[in-house]
C-alpha positions as CSV (number, residue, x, y, z in Angstrom):
1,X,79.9,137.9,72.8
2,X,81.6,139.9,76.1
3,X,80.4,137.8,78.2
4,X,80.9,134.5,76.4
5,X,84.3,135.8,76.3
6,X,84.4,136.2,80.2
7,X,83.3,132.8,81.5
8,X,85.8,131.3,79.0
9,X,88.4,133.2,80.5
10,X,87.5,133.0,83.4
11,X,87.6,128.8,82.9
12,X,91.1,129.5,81.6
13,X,91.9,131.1,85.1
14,X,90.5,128.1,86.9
15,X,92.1,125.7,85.2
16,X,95.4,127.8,85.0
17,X,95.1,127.4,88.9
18,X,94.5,123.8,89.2
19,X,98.1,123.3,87.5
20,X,99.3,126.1,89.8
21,X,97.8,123.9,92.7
22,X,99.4,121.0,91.5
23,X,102.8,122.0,90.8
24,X,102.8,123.3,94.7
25,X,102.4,120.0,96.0
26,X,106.1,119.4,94.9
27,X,109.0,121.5,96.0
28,X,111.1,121.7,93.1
29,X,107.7,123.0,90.9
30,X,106.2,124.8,93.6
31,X,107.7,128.4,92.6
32,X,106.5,127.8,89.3
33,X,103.2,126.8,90.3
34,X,103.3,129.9,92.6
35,X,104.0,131.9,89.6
36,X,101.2,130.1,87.1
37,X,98.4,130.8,90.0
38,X,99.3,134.3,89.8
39,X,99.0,134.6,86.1
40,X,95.4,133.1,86.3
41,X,94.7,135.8,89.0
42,X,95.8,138.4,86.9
43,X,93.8,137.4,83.6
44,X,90.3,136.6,86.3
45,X,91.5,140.7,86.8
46,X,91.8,141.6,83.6
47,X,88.7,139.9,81.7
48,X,87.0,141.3,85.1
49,X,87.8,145.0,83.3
50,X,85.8,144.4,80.8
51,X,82.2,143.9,82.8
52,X,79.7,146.8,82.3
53,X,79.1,147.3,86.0
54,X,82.4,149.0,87.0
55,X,81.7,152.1,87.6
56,X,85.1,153.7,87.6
57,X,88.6,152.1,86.2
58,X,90.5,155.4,87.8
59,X,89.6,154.1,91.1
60,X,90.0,150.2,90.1
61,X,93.6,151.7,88.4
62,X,94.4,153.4,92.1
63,X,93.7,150.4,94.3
64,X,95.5,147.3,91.7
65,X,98.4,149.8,92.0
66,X,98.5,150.3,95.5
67,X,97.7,146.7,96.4
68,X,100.9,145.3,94.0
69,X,102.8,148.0,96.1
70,X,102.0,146.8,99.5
71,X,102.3,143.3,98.2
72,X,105.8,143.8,96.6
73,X,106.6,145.4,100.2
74,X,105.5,142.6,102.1
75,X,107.3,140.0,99.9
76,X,110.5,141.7,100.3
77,X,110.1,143.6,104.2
78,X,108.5,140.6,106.2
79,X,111.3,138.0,107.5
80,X,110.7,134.3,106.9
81,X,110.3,133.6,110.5
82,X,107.0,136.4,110.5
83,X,106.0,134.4,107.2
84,X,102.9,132.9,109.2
85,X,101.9,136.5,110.2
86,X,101.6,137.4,106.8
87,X,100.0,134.0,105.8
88,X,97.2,134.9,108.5
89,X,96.9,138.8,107.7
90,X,96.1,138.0,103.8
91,X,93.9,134.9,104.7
92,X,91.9,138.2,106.5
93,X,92.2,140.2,103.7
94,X,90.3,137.7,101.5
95,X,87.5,137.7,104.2
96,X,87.8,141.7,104.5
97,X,87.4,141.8,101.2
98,X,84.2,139.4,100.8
99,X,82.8,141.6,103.7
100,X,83.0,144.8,102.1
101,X,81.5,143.8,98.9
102,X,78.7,141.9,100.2
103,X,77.9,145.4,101.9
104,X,78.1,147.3,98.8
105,X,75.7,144.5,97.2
106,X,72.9,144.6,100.1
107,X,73.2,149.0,100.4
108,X,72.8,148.9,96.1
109,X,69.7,146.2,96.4
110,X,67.5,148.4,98.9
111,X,67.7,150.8,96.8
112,X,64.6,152.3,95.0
113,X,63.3,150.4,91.9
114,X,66.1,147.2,92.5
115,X,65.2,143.8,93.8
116,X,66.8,141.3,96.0
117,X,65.7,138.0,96.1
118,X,65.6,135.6,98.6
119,X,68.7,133.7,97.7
120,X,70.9,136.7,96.9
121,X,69.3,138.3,100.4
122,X,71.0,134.5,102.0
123,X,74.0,134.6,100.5
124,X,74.8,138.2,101.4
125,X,74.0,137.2,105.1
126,X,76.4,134.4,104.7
127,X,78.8,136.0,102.9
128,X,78.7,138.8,105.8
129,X,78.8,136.3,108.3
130,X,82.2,134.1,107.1
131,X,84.0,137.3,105.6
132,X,83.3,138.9,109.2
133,X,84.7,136.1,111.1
134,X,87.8,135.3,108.8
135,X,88.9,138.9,109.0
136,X,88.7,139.5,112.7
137,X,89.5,135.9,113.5
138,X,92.6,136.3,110.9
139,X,93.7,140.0,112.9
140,X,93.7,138.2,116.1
141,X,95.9,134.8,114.8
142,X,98.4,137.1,113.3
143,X,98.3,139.4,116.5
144,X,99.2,135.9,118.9
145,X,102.1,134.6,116.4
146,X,103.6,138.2,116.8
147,X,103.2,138.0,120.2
148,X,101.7,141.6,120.2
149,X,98.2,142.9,122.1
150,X,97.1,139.2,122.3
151,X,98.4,136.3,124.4
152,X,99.8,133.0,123.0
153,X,97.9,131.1,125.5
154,X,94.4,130.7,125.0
155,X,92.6,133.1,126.2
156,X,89.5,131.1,128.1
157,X,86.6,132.1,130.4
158,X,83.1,131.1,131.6
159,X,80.6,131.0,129.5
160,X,82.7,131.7,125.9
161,X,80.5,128.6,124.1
162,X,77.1,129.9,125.6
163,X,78.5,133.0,123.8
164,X,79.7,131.9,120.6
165,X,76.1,130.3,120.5
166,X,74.5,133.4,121.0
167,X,76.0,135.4,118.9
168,X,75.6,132.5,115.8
169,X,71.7,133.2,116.8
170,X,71.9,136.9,116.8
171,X,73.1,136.8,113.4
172,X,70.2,134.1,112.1
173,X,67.8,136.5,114.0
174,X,68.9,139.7,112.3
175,X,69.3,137.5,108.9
176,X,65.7,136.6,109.1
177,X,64.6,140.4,110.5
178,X,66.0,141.5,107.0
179,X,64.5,139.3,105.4
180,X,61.2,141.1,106.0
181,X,62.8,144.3,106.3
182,X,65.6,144.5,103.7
183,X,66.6,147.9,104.0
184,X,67.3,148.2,108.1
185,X,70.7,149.4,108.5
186,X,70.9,149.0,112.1
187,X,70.3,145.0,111.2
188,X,72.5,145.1,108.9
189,X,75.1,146.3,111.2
190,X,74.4,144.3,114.4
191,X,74.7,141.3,112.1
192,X,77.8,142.2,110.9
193,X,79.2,143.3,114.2
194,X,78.0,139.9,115.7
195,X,80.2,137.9,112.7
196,X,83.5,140.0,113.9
197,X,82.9,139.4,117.7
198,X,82.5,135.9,116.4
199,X,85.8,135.6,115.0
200,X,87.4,137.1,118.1
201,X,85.9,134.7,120.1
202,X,87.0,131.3,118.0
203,X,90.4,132.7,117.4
204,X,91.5,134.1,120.6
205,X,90.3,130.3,122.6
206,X,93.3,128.5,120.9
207,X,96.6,128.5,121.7
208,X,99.9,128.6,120.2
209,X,100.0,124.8,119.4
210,X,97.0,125.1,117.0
211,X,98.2,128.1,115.0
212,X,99.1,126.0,112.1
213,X,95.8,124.6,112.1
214,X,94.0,127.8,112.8
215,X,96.0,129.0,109.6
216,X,94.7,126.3,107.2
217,X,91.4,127.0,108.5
218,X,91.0,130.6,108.1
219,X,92.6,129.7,104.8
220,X,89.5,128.0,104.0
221,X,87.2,130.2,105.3
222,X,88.6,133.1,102.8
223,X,88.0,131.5,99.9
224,X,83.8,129.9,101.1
225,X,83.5,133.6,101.9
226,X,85.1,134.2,98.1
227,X,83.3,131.9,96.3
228,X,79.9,133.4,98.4
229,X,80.9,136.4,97.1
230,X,80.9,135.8,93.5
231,X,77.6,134.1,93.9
232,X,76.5,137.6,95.5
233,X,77.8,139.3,92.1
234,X,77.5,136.5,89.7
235,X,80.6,136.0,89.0
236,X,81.8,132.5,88.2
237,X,85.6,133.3,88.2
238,X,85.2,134.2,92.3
239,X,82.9,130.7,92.6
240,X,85.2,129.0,90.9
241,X,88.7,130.6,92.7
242,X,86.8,130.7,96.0
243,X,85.5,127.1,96.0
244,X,89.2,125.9,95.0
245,X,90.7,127.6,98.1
246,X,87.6,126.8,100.2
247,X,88.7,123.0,99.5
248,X,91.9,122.7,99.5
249,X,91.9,124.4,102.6
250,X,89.7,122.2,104.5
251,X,91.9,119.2,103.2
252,X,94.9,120.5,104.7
253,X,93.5,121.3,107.9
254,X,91.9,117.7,107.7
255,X,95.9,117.0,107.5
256,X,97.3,118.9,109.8
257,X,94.7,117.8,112.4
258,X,95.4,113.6,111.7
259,X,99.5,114.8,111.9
260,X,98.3,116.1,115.4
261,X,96.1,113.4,116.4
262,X,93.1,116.1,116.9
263,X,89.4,116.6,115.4
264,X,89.2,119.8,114.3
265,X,86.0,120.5,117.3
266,X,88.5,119.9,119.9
267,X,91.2,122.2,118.3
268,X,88.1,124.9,117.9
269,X,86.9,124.3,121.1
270,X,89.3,122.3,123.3
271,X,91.4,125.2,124.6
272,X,94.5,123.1,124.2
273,X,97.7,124.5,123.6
274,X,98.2,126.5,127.0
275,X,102.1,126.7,127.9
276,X,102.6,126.5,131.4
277,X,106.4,126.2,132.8
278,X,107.3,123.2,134.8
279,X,104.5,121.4,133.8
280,X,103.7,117.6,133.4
281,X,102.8,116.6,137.2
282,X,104.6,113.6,139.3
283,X,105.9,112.4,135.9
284,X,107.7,116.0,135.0
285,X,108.7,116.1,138.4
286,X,110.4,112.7,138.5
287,X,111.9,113.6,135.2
288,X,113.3,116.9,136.2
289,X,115.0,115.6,139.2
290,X,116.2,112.7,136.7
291,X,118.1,115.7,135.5
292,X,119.8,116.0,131.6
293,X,123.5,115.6,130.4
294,X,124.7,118.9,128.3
295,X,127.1,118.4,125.9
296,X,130.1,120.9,124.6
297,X,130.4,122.4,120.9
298,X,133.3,120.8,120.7
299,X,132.6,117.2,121.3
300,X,129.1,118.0,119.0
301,X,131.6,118.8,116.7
302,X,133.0,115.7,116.9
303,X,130.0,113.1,116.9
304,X,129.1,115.1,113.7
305,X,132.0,115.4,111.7
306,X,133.1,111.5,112.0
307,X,129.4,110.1,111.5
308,X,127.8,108.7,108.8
309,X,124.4,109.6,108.7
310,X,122.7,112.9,110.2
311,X,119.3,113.7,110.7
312,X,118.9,117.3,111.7
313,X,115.1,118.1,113.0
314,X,114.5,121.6,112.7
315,X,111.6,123.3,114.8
316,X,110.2,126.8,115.6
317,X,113.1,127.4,117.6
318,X,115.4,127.5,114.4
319,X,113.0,130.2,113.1
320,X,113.1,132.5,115.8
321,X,116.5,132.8,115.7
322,X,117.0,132.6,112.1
323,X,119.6,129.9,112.0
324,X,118.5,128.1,108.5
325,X,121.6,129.5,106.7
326,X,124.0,128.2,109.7
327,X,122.2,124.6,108.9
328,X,122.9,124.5,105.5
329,X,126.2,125.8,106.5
330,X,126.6,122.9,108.7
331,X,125.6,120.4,106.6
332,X,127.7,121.3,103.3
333,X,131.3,121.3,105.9
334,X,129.8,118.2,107.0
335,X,129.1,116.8,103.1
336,X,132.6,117.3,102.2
337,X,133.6,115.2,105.1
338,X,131.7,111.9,103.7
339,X,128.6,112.7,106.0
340,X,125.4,112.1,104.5
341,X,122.5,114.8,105.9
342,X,119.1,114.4,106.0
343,X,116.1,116.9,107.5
344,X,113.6,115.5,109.4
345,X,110.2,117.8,108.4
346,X,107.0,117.2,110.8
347,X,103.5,118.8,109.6
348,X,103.5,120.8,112.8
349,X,107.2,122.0,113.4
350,X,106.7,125.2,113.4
351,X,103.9,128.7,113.3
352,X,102.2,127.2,109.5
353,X,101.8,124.6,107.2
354,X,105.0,124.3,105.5
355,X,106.9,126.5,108.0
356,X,110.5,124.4,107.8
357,X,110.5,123.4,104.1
358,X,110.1,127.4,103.9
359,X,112.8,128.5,105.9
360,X,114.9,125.6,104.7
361,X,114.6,126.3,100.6
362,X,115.0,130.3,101.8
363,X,118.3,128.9,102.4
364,X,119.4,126.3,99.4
365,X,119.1,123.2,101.1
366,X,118.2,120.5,98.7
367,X,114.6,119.5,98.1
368,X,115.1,116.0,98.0
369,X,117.1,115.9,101.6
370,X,113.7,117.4,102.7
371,X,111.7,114.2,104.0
372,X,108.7,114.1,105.3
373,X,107.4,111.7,108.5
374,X,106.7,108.8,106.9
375,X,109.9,109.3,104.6
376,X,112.5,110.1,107.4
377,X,111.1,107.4,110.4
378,X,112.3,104.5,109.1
379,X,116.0,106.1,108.6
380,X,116.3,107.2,112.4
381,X,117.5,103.7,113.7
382,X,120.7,103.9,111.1
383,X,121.2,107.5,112.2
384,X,124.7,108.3,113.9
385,X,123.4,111.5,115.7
386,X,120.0,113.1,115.4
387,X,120.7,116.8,115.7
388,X,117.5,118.7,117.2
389,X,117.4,122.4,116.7
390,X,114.5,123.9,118.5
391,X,111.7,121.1,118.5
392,X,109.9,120.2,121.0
393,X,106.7,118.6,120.8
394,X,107.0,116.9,117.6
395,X,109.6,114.7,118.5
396,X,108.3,114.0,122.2
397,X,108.1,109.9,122.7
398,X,105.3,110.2,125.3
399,X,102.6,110.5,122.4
400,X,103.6,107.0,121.8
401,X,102.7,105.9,125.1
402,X,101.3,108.2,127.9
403,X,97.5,107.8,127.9
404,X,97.5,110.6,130.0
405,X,99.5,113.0,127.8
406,X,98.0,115.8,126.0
407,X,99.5,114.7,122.5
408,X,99.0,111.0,122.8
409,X,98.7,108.9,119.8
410,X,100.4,112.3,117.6
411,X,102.4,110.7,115.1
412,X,106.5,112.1,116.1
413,X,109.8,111.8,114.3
414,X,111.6,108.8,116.1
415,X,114.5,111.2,117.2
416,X,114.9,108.6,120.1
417,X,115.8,106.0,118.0
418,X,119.3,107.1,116.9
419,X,122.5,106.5,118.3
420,X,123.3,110.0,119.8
421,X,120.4,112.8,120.3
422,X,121.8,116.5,120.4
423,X,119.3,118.9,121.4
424,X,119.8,122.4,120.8
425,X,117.7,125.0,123.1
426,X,118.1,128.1,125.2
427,X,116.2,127.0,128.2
428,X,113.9,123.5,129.3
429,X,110.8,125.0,129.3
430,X,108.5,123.1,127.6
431,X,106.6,123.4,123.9
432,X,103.4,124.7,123.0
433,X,101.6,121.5,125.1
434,X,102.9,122.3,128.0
435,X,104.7,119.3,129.0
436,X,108.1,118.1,129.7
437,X,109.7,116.3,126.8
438,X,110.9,112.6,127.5
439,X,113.2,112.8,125.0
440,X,115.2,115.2,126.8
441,X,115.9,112.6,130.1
442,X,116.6,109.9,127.0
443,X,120.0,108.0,128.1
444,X,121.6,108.9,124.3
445,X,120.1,112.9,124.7
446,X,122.4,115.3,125.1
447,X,121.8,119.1,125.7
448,X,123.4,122.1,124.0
449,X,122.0,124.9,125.3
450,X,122.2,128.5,123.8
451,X,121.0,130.2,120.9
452,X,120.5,127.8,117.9
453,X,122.3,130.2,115.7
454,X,125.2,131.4,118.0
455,X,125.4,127.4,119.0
456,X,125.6,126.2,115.2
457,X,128.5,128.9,114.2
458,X,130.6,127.7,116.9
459,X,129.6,123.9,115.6
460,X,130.7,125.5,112.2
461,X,134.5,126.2,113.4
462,X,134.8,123.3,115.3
463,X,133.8,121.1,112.4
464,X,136.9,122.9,110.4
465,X,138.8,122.4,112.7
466,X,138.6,118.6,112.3
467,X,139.6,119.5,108.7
């Protein structure tokens, strides 16, 4: 009866986070959804309690409270622009978590009097082998968007494939060494060792440009290593959870690969994404001593206040220096003027999936002024000024047309199609590809150098001031 009870429940939870899936895919439902997902988690918990194999509810009691505490903390300490961080840490945590209980599993199976069959023995090894990688390969990604320990640049040297190879064989050797020797702990540990060096090694290879993709990838590794998990302990709810989140992750790194123009092998093992000053050969060369034309607050002010459309594209550099509220700011003076205001949201802007409709919600901006490419492209050419606040790549017309470029044949918001082009950054050096940015040297681009958020309360007064 208990355990007809369960898997019921436990299809409850599933289908509880279907709709919870769902309802994230729009932006006015996706808090909601948020919310519904986390009510199916917490009845999976709950109808969990009742199992006959937990041992001890004082300890289960000790860790659900001090994991809602460090979650409550995170929710309200970590800033929006460290959001990715976080993403990446609790992707890990997923994987750390698979790890661990696949341990327990194989130490109580080698134990005197039980039995572990072949498939359970396979599934362990597997479940070891993804949990390990997602964890370490989580650690690292969050270390390289904080900038700490770990470089932004890829970090590349001879031999890293020949490596990676080996240590996939290492753990196939030890997997099949337990398999006639189940109960060999120093296997069991080499194997487990070779799965984190493993995720060190994929992770720390790409660079800064393919963080959001890395992200949506580890994503999907948590939940395989989930779902694993629950076939381990033969429990649906995990297989069900984990193969939901195994999916959907894999979909949107399919996504955020096409947005990119990659295949996920080359962001894995391309070693794209190294940022190197200055570069972009005879062509950034010519370009540079093309030279730019800056532009002053006040006559920014001025383009924007007696326009008619403007289409503000919002990139990484607007989360660094936490300027959403100045946007919104921005846009409601320039609302009351007659001045309608679009955003301009590309897959990629950003450290995650989602990182600019994030920031930009943090900060009231409407939902349905949030369009995506396909959505906002067509509305450039009608655009009065296209305001860009710390893009780069993303809105880069040489993916149009230089064969030669790194990003050819990414699909870019048509910045260069509007009338007047208003670039906000602190410096020219270039985005995460490490090339110089046509759009820059564009005859209708004008720069406005400083910091976004300093640059944008000055745009504020002088906007009033046309009041």
């Amino acid at each position: 009866m208990i355990k007809n009870f369960m898997e019921l429940s436990y299809l409850l939870a599933a289908v509880i986070f279907i709709v919870g899936l769902k309802w994230m895919a729009s932006p006015k439902r996706a808090r909601r959804g948020n919310a519904l997902s986390a009510i199916g988690m917490l009845i999976a918990i709950l109808v969990t309690l009742l199992d006959h194999q937990i041992l001890s509810f004082r300890m289960l009691t000790v860790g659900i409270v001090v994991g809602s505490l460090l979650g409550l903390w995170m929710a309200k300490a970590v800033k929006m622009t460290a959001m990715p961080q976080m993403v990446g840490l609790l992707n890990g945590f997923g994987g750390g978590a698979s790890l661990l209980v696949a341990a327990a599993e194989w130490y109580r199976l080698i134990q005197p009097g039980a039995t572990m069959t072949t498939a359970t023995a396979i599934t362990i090894y597997a479940s070891s082998l993804v949990g390990g990688v997602t964890i370490a390969g989580s650690v690292v990604a969050a270390l390289k968007l904080q900038g700490w320990v770990v470089p932004d640049r890829p970090v590349l040297f001879p031999g890293r494939h020949a490596l990676s190879i080996g240590l996939i064989l290492t753990v196939i050797a030890m997997g099949v060494y337990l398999g006639y020797n189940p109960g060999t702990l120093w296997a069991f540990v080499v194997l487990n060792i070779a799965s984190l060096i493993l995720g060190i090694q994929l992770v720390i290879a790409i660079g800064g440009a393919d963080q959001p993709v890395v992200i949506c990838l580890l994503n999907s590794y948590s939940g395989i290593a989930a779902a694993m998990t629950g076939f381990v302990i033969n429990n649906h709810g995990l297989i069900i959870t984990g193969a939901l989140v195994g999916a959907s992750g894999i979909i949107l790194t399919n996504i955020m690969c096409k947005a990119m123009n990659r295949s996920i092998w080359n962001v894995l093992f391309g070693g794209v994404g190294v940022v190197v000053a200055g570069s972009g050969g005879e062509k950034g060369a010519a370009m540079r001593a093309k030279g730019v034309r800056t532009i002053t607050a006040e006559d920014t002010a001025a383009l924007l206040g007696y326009g008619k459309l403007v289409i503000v594209v919002p990139g990484y550099g607007m989360a660094v220096a936490q300027a959403q509220h100045q946007v919104r700011e921005l846009a409601d003076l320039l609302h009351k003027r007659g001045v309608e205001v679009l955003y301009a949201i590309h897959p990629v802007a950003g450290r995650m999936p989602g990182h600019m409709n994030v920031l930009l919600a943090e900060a009231n901006v409407p939902y349905e002024a949030l369009l995506d490419l396909d959505q906002i492209n067509p509305n450039f050419d009608r655009a009065d000024v296209a305001i860009v606040i710390g893009a780069n790549d993303v809105v880069n017309p040489a993916a149009r047309h230089d064969t030669t470029s790194p990003i050819y044949g990414m699909p870019i918001l048509d910045a260069d199609l509007a009338q007047h082009i208003i670039v906000m950054k602190r410096s020219m050096n270039p985005g995460f590809a490490g090339i110089e940015n046509e759009l820059f040297y564009n005859s209708k681009t004008q720069m406005l150098f400083g910091d976004a958020k300093k640059s944008l309360l000055t745009l504020i007064n002088e906007v009033r001031v046309l009041e």
